[in-house]
Residue frames relative to the residue before (quaternion, step in Angstrom):
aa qw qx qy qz dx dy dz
X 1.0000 0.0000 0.0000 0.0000 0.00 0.00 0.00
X 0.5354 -0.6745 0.3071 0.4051 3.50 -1.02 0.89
X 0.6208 0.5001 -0.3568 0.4871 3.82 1.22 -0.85
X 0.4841 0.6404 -0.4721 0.3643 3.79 0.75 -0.06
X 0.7180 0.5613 -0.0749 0.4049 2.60 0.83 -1.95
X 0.6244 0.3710 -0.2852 0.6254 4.23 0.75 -1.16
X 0.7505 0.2084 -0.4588 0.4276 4.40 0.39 -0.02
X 0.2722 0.6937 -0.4630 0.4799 3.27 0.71 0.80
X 0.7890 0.1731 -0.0864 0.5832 3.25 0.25 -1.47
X 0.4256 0.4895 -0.6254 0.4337 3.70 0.73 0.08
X 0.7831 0.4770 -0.2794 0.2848 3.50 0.07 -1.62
X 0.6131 0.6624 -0.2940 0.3144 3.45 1.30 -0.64
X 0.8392 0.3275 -0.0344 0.4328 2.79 1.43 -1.43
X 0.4994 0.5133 -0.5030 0.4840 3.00 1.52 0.74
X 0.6243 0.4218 -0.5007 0.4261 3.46 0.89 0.01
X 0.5821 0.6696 -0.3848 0.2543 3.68 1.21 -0.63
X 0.7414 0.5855 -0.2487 0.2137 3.25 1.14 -1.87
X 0.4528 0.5765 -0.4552 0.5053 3.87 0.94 -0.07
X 0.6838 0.5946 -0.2187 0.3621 3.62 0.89 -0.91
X 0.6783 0.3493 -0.2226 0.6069 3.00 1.24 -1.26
X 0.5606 0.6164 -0.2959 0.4671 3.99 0.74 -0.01
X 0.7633 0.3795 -0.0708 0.5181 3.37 0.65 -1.34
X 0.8910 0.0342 -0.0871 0.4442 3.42 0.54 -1.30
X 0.4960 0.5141 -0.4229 0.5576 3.67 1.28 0.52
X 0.8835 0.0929 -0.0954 0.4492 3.39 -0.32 -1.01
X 0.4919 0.5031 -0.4548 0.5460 4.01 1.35 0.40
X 0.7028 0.4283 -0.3946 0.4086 3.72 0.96 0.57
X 0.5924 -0.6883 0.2755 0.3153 3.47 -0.58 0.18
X 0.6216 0.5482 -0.2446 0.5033 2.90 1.86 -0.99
X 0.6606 0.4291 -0.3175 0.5278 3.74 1.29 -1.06
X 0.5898 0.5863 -0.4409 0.3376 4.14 0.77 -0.72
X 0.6179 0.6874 -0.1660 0.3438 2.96 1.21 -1.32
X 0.6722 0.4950 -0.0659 0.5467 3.12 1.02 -1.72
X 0.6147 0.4873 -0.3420 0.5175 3.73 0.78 -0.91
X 0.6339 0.5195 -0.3748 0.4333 3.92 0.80 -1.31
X 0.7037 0.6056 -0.2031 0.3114 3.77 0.76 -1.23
X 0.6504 0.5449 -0.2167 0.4828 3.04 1.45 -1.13
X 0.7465 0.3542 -0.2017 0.5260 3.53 1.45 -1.09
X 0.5370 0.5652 -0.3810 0.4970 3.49 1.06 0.35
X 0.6510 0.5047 -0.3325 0.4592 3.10 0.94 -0.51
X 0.5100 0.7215 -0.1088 0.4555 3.59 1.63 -1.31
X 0.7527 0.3637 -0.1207 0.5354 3.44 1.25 -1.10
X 0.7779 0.4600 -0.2532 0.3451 3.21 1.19 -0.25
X 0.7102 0.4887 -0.2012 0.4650 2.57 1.75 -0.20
X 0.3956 0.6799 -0.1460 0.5999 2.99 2.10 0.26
X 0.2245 -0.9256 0.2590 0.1605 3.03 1.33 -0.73
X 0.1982 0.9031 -0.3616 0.1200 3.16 1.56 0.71
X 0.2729 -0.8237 0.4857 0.1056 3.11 -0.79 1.31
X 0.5536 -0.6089 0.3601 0.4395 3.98 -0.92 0.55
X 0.7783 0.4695 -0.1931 0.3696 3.70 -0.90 1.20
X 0.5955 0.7040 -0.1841 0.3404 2.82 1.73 -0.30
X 0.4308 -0.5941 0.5523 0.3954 3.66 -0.44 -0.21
X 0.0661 0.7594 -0.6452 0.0514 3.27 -1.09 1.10
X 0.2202 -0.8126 0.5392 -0.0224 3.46 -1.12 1.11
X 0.1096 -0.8409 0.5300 -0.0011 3.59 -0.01 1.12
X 0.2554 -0.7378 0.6244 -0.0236 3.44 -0.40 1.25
X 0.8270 -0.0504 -0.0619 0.5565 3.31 -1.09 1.18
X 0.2824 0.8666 -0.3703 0.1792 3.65 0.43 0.84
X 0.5762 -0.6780 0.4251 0.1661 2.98 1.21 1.10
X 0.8024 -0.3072 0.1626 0.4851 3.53 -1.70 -0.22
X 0.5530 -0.5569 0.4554 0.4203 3.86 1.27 -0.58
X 0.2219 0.8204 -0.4634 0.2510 3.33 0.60 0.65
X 0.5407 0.6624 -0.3053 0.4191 3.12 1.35 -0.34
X 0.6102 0.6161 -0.1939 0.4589 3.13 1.34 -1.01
X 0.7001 0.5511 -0.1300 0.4350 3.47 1.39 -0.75
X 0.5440 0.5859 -0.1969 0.5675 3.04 1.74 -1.11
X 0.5899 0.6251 -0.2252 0.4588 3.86 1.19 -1.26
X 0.5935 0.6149 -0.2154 0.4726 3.37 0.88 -1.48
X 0.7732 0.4602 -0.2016 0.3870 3.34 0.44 -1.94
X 0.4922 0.7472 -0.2920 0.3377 3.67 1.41 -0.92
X 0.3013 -0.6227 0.5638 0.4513 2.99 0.99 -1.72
X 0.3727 0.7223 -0.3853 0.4370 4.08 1.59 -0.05
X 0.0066 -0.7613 0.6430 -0.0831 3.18 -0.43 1.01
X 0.1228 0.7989 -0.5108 0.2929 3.60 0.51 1.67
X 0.4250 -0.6258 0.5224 0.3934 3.60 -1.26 0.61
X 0.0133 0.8152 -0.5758 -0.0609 3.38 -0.66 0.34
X 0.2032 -0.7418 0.6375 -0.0464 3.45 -1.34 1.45
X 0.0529 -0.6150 0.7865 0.0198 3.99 -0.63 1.15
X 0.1557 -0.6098 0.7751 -0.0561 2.62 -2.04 1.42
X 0.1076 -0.7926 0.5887 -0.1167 3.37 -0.80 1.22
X 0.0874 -0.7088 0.6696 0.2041 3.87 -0.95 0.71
X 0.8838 0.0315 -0.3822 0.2680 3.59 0.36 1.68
X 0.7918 -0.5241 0.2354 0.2074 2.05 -1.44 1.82
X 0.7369 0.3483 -0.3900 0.4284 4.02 0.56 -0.69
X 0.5026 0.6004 -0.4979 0.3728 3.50 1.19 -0.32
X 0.6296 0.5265 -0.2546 0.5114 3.73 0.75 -1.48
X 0.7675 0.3551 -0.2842 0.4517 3.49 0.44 -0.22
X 0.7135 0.3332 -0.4122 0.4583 3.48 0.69 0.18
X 0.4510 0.6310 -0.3721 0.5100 3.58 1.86 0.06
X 0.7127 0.3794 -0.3757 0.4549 3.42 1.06 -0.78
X 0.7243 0.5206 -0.2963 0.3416 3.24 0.65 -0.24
X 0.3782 0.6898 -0.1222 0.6051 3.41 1.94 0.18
X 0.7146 0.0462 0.2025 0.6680 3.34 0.69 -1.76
X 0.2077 0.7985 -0.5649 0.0088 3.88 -0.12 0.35
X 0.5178 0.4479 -0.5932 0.4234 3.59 0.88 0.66
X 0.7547 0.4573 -0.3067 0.3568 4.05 0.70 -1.11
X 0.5358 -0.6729 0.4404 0.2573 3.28 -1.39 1.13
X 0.1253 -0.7350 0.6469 -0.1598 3.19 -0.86 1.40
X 0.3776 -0.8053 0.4429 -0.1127 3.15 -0.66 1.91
X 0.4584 -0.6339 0.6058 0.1453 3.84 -1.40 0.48
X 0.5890 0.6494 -0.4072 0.2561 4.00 0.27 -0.02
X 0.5202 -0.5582 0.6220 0.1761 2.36 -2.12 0.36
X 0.2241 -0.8519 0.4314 0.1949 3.32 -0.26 1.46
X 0.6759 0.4632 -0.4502 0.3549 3.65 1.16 0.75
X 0.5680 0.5071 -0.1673 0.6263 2.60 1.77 0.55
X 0.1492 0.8609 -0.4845 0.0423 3.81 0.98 0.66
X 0.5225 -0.6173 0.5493 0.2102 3.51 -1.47 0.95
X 0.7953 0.2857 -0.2699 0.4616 3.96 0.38 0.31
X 0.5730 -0.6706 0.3889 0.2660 2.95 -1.50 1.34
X 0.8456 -0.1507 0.2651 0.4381 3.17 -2.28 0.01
X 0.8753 -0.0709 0.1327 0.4595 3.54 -1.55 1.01
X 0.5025 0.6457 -0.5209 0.2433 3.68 0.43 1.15
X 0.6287 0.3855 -0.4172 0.5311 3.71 1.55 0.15
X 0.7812 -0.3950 0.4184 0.2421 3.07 -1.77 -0.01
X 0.6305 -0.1065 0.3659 0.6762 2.83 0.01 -2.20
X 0.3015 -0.6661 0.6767 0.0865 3.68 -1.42 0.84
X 0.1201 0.6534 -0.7299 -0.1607 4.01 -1.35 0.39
X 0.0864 0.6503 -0.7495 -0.0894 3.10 -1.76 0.29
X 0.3401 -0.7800 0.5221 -0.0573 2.96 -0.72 1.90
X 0.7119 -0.2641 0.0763 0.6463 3.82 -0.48 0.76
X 0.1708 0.8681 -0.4335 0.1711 3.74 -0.01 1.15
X 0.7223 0.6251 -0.1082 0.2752 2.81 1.04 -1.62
X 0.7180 0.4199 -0.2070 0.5150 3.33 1.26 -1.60
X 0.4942 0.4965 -0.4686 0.5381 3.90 1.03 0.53
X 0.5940 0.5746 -0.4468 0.3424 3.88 0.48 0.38
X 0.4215 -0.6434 0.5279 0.3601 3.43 -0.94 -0.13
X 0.8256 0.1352 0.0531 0.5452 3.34 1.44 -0.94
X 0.1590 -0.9008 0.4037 -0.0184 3.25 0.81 1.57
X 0.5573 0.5870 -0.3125 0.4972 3.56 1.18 -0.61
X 0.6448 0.5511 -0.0999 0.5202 3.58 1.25 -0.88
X 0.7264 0.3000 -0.2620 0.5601 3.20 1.14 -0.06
X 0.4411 0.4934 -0.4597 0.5922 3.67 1.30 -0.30
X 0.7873 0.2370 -0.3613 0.4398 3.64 -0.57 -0.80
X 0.4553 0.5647 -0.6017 0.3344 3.61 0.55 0.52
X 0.8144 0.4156 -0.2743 0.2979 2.91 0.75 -1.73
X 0.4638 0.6672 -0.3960 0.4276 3.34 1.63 -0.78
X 0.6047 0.5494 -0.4377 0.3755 3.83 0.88 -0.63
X 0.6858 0.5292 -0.1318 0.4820 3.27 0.86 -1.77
X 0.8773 0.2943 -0.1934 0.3262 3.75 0.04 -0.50
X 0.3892 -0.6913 0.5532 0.2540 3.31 -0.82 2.05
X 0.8842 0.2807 -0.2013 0.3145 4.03 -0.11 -0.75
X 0.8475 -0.2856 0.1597 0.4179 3.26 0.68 -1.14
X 0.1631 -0.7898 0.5802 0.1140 3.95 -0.44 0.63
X 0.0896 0.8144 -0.5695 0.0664 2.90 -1.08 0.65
X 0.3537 -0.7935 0.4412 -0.2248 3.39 -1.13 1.92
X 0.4500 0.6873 -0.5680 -0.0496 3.06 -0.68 1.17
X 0.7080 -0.6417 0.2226 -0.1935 3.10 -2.23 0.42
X 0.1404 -0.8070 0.3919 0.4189 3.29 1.08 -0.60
X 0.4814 -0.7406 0.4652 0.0576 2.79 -1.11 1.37
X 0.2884 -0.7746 0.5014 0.2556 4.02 -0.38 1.38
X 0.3978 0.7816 -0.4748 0.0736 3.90 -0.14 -0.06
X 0.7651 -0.4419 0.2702 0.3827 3.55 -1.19 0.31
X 0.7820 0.3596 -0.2331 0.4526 3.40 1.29 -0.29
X 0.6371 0.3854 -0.3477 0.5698 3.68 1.51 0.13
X 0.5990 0.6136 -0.4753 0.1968 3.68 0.84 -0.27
X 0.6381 0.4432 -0.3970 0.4886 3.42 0.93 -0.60
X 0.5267 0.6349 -0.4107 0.3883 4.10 0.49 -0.91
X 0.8127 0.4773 0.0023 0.3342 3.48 1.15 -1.00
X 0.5235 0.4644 -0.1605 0.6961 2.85 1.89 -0.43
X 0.5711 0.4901 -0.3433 0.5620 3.76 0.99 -0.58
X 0.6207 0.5293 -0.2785 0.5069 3.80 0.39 -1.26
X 0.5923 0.5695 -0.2989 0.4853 3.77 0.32 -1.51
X 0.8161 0.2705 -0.2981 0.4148 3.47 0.28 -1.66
X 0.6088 0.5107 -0.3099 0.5220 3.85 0.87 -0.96
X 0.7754 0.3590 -0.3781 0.3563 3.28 -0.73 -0.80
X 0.1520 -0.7317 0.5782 0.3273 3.49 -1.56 -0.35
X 0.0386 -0.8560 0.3725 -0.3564 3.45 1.52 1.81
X 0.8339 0.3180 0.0688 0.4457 3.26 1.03 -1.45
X 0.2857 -0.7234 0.6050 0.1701 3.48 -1.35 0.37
X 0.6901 -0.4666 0.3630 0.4175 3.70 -0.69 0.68
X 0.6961 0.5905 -0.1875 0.3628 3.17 0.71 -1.32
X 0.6111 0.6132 -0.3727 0.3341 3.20 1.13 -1.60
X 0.0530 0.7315 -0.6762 0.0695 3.92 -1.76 0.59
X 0.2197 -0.6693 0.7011 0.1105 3.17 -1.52 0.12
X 0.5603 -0.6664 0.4915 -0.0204 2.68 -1.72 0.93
X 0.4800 -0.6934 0.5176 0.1445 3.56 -1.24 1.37
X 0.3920 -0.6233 0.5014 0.4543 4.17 -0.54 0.17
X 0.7112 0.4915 -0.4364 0.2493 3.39 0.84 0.30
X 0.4893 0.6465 -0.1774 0.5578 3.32 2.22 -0.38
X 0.5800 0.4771 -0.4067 0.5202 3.15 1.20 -0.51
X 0.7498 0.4177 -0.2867 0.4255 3.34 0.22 -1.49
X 0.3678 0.6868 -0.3986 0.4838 4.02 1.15 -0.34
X 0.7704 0.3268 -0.1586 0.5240 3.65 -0.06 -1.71
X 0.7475 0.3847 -0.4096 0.3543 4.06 0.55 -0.62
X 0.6283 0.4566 -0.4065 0.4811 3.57 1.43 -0.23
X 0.4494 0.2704 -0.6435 0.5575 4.26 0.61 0.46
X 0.7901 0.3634 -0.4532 0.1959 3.66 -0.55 -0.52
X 0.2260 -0.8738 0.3580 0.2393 3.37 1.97 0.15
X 0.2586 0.7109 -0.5812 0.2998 2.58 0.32 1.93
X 0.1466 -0.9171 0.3707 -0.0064 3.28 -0.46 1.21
X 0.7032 0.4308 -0.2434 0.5106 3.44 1.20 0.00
X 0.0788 0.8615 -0.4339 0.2516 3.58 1.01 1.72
X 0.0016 0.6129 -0.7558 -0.2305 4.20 -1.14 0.10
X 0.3810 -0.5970 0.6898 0.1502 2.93 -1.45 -0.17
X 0.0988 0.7763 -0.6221 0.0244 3.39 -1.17 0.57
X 0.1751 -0.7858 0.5706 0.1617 3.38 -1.09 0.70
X 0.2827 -0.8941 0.3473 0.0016 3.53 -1.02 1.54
X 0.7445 0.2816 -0.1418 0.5885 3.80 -0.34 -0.53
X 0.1122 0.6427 -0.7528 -0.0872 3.85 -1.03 0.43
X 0.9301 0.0355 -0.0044 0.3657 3.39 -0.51 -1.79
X 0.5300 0.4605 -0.3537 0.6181 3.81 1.35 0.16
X 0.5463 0.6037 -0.4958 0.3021 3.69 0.36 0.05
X 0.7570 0.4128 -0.3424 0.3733 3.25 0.43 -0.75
X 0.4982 0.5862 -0.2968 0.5657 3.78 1.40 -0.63
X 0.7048 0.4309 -0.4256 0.3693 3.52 0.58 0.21
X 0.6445 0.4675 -0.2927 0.5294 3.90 1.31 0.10
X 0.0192 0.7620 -0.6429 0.0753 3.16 -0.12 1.59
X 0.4282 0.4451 -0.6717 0.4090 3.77 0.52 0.50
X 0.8759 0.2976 -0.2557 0.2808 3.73 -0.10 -1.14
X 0.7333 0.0937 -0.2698 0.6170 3.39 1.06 -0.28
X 0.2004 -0.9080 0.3679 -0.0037 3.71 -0.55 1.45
X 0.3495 0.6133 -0.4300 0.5628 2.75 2.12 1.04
X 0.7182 0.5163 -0.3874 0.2598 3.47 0.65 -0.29
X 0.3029 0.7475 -0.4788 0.3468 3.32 1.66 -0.05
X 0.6472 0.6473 -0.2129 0.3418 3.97 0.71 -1.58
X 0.6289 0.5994 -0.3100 0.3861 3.34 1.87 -0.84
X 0.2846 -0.9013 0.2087 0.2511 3.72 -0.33 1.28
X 0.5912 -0.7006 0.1633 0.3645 3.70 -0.12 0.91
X 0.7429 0.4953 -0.3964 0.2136 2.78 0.58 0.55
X 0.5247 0.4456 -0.3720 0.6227 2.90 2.14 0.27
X 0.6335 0.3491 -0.5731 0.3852 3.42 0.50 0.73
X 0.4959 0.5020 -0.5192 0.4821 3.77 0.87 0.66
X 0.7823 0.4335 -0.2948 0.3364 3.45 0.84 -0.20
X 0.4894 0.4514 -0.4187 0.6176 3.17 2.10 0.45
X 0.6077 0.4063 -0.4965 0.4682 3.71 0.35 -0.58
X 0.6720 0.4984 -0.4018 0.3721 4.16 0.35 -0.34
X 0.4933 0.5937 -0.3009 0.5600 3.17 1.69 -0.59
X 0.4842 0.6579 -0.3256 0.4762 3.29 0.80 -1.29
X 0.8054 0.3980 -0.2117 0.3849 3.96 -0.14 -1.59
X 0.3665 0.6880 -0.4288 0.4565 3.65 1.68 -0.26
X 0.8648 0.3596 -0.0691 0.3435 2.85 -0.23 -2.20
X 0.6314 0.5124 -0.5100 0.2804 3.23 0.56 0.19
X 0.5016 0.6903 -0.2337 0.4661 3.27 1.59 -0.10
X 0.5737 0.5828 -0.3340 0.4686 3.59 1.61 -0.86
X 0.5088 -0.6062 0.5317 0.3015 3.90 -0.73 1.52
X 0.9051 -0.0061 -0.0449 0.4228 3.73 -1.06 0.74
X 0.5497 0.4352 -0.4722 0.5343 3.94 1.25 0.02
X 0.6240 0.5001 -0.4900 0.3471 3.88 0.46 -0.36
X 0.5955 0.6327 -0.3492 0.3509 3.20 0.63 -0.58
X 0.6881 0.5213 -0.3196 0.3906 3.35 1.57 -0.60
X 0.0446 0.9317 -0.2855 0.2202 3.24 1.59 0.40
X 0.3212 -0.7214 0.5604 0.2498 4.22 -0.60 0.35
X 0.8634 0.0326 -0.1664 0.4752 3.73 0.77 -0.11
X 0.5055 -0.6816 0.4866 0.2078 3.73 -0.94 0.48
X 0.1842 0.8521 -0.4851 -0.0694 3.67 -0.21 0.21
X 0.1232 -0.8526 0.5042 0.0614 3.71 -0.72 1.06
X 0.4488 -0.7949 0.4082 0.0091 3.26 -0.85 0.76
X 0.1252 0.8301 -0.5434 0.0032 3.79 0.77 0.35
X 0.0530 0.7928 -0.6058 -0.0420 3.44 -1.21 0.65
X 0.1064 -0.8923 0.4385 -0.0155 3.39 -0.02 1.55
X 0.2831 0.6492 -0.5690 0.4179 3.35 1.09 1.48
X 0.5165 0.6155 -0.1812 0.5671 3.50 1.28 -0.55
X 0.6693 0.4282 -0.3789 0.4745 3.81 0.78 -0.67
């Protein structure tokens, strides 16, 4: 059931969010990695200075920090369906507005945000299609989304993690570039890039779940995540890739 399924991930992620605070982004190797992942996100998004930004599932609000560092002087709103996440964001960030919601279910009207992120969001829904055509409701310029990526080289890593770890919900999944692009045509969205994201610095960026990776020194994980910006360029290796990111710009529609 779908309300089973959203207290689930309430309960999950109130035990998670101290985690994702403390031992993800309270490390250098995971802060680091978390900044990169949303820097990359913003640029390719194209955020412009002034704008209205809307972070969906936004965690402690880091986004807001990443924005700052840009030079992006944007309003920014994180929406979160839990409450402990929003609370350890507020306590982090206690001037920026940091939100309760349901992100298939969004609190603002037709064409009233800028730009929209939802950052590994999607595959924690019951009804992911339902939450795209939210954001498609909500966003005058552009939204942008990524995903795990289903492919021959993350499916087992993930299913191993799922069974070890206590990271995950049963439910949790990732997505194929053909499912993705599947769910953006019911939400008939039609004016999408694609990008493929994380290869060999990705994993070195989750020091809650694998807490050996913290030890890895920074500066050779900047020199795989730069490696990283290569390979997405390699014809049919990018694709082999750990997350999926799409791009919708509905100035174009």
């Amino acid at each position: 059931m779908v309300t089973d399924r959203k207290q689930r991930e309430k309960k999950l992620h109130q035990r998670l969010a101290h985690e994702y605070d403390e031992r993800r982004e309270g490390t250098k190797t995971g802060r680091y990695y978390s900044k990169e992942w949303l820097r990359y996100m913003i640029k390719k998004a194209k955020v412009s200075e002034g704008s209205t930004v809307l972070d969906i599932g936004c965690g402690t609000g880091i986004l807001y920090e990443v924005l700052r560092e840009e030079g992006l002087d944007c309003k920014y709103i994180g929406a979160d369906l839990s409450p402990e996440m929003i609370s350890v964001g507020k306590k982090r960030y206690p001037s920026i507005d940091l939100r309760i919601m349901d992100s298939e279910k969004l609190d603002f009207p037709d064409k009233s945000v800028d730009f929209i992120f939802m950052k590994a969001v999607l595959h924690h829904l019951p009804n992911p299609v339902k939450a795209l055509s939210e954001m498609k409701r909500v966003a005058k310029k552009t939204v942008i989304v990524s995903e795990p990526l289903n492919n021959i080289l993350t499916e087992l890593p993930r299913y191993l993690l799922k069974k070890l770890t206590n990271h995950f919900d049963e439910d949790h999944t990732h997505f194929s570039s053909k499912e993705m692009k599947n769910m953006l045509a019911k939400t008939h969205i039609k004016n999408a890039k694609v990008y493929y994201f994380g290869y060999l610095a990705y994993p070195w960026g989750f020091t809650d779940i694998l807490p050996g990776t913290k030890f890895l020194p920074l500066f050779i994980l900047k020199g795989l995540f730069k490696l990283d910006l290569l390979l997405e360029y390699v014809p049919l290796l990018s694709r082999l890739s750990w997350q999926i990111i799409v791009v919708c710009d509905f100035r174009k529609e």
